[in-house]
C-alpha positions as CSV (number, residue, x, y, z in Angstrom):
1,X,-9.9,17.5,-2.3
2,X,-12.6,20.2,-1.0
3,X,-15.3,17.2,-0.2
4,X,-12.0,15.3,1.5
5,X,-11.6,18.1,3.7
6,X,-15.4,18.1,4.9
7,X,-15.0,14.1,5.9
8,X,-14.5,13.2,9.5
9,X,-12.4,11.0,8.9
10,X,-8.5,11.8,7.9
11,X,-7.0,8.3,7.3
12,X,-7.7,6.1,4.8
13,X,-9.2,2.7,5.7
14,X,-6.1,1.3,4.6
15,X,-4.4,2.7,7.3
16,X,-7.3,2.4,9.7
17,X,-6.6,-1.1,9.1
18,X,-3.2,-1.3,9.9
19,X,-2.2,0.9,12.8
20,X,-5.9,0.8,14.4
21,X,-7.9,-2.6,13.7
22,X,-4.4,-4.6,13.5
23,X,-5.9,-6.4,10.9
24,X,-5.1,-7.5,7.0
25,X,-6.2,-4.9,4.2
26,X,-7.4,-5.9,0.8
27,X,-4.7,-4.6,-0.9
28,X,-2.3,-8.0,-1.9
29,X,-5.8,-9.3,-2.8
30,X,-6.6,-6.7,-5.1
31,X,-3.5,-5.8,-6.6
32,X,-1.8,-9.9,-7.0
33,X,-3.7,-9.9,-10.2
34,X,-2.6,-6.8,-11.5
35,X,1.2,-7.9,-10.2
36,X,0.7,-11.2,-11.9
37,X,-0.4,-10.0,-15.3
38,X,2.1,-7.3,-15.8
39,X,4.5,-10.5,-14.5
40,X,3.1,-12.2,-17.5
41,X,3.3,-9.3,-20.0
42,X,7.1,-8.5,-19.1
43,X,5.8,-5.1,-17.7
44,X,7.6,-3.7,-14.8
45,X,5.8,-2.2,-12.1
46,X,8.4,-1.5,-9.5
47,X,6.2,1.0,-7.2
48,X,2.9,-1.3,-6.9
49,X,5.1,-4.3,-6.3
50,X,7.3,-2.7,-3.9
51,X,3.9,-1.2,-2.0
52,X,2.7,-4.3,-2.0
53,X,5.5,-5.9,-0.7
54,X,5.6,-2.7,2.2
55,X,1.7,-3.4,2.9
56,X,2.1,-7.1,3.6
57,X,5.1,-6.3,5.6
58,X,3.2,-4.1,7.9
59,X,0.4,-6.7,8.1
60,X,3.0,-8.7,9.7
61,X,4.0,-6.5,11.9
62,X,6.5,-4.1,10.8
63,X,6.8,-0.9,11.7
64,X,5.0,2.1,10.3
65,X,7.3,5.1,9.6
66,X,8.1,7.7,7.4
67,X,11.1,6.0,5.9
68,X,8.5,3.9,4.0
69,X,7.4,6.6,2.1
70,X,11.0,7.6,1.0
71,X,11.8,3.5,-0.1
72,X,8.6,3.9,-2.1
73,X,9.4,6.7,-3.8
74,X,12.9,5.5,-4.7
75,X,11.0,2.9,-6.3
76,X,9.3,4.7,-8.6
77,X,12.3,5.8,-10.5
């Protein structure tokens, strides 16, 4: 967290990608796999799916807001 703090930059590129660049992020990509073998498995995994589900939402356009954050967490329990 101290090195964080010393980086000029305060948003992840995630987010950089979403609210700045208006573009796609990585993370459906990287995380389908890990979706699709806990799929296989029987494993739930109710907050990556449901923050993958939020991220491709906001790829297409949804609105970025706090309330977000709250859903998510719900999700985790």
């Amino acid at each position: 967290m101290a090195r964080l703090r010393t980086q000029g930059k305060d948003r992840s590129g995630i987010w950089r990608d979403l609210a700045v660049r208006h573009r796609p992020t990585e993370v459906p990509t990287h995380y389908r796999p890990v979706l699709d073998r806990a799929g296989r498995r029987g494993v739930a995994i109710p907050g990556i799916q449901r923050l993958v589900e939020q991220i491709t939402e906001l790829e297409g356009g949804a609105t970025m807001d706090e309330r977000r954050i709250a859903e998510l967490a719900g999700a985790l329990r």
